[in-house]
C-alpha positions in Angstrom: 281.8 15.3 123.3 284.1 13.3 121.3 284.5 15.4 118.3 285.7 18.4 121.1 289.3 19.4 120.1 289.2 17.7 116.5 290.5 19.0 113.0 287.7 20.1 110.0 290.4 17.4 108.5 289.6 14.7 110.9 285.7 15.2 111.2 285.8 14.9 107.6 287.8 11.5 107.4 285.5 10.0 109.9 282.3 11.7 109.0 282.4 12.5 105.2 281.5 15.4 103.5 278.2 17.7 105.1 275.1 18.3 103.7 275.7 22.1 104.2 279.3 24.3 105.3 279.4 28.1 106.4 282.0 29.9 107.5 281.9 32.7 109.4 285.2 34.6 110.1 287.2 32.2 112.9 283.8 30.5 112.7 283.2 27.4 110.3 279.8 25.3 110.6 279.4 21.6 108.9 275.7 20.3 109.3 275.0 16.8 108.6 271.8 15.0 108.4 270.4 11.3 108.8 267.4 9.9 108.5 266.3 6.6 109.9 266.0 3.4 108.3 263.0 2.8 106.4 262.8 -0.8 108.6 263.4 0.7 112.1 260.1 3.0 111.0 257.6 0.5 111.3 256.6 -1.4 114.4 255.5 -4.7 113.8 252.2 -6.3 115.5 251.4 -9.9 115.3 249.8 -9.9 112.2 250.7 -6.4 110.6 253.1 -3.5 111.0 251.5 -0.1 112.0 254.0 2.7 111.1 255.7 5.0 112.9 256.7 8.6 112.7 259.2 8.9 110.2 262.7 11.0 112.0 266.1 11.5 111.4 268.7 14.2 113.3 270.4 17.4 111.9 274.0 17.3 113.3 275.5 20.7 113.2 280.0 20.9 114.2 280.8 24.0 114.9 284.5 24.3 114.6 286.4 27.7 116.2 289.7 28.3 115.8 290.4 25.2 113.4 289.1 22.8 116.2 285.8 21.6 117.1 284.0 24.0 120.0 280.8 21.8 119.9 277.7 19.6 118.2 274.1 20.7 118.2 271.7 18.0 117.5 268.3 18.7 116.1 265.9 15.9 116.0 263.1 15.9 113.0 260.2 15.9 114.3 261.3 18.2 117.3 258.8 15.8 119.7 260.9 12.2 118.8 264.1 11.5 120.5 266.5 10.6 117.5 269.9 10.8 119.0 270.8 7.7 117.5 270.0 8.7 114.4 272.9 11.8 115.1 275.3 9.3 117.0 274.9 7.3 113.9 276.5 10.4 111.6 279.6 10.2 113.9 280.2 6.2 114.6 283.3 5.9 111.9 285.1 8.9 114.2 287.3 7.7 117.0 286.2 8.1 120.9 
């Protein structure tokens, strides 16, 4: 929700550079992707560390109109809940 009203400019200063960009007549789309850190992946036990599933989050801004319209999050696998993993993509961009 923060990202709502910004500039390509601006969700590039705070965000970077995409992994991916399409445009699409008044239509532009920047997806971004980050995977977890190797560390957060395993749980550890008291006396080894069983791993987890490994995840990360596509982030997709779709910007209309020269300002963001909305973000889609996909989380990889589909069944783990890696919103972090997307909030993580936007946490230089201001609130």
């Amino acid at each position: 929700q923060a990202l709502r009203g910004m500039s390509k400019a601006q969700v590039l200063s705070c965000a970077g550079p995409p992994q991916q960009e399409h445009a699409d007549g008044s239509r532009t789309m920047l997806r971004y992707y980050q995977e977890a850190p190797l560390l957060e992946e395993s749980m550890v036990s008291s006396k080894s560390s069983r791993p987890t599933v490994h995840h990360g989050c596509w982030a997709t801004v779709v910007i209309q109109h020269q300002r963001v319209d909305q973000v889609q999050y996909r989380f990889v696998p589909s069944s783990v809940d890696a919103s972090n993993d997307c909030e993580e993509i936007f946490a230089n961009c201001p609130e």
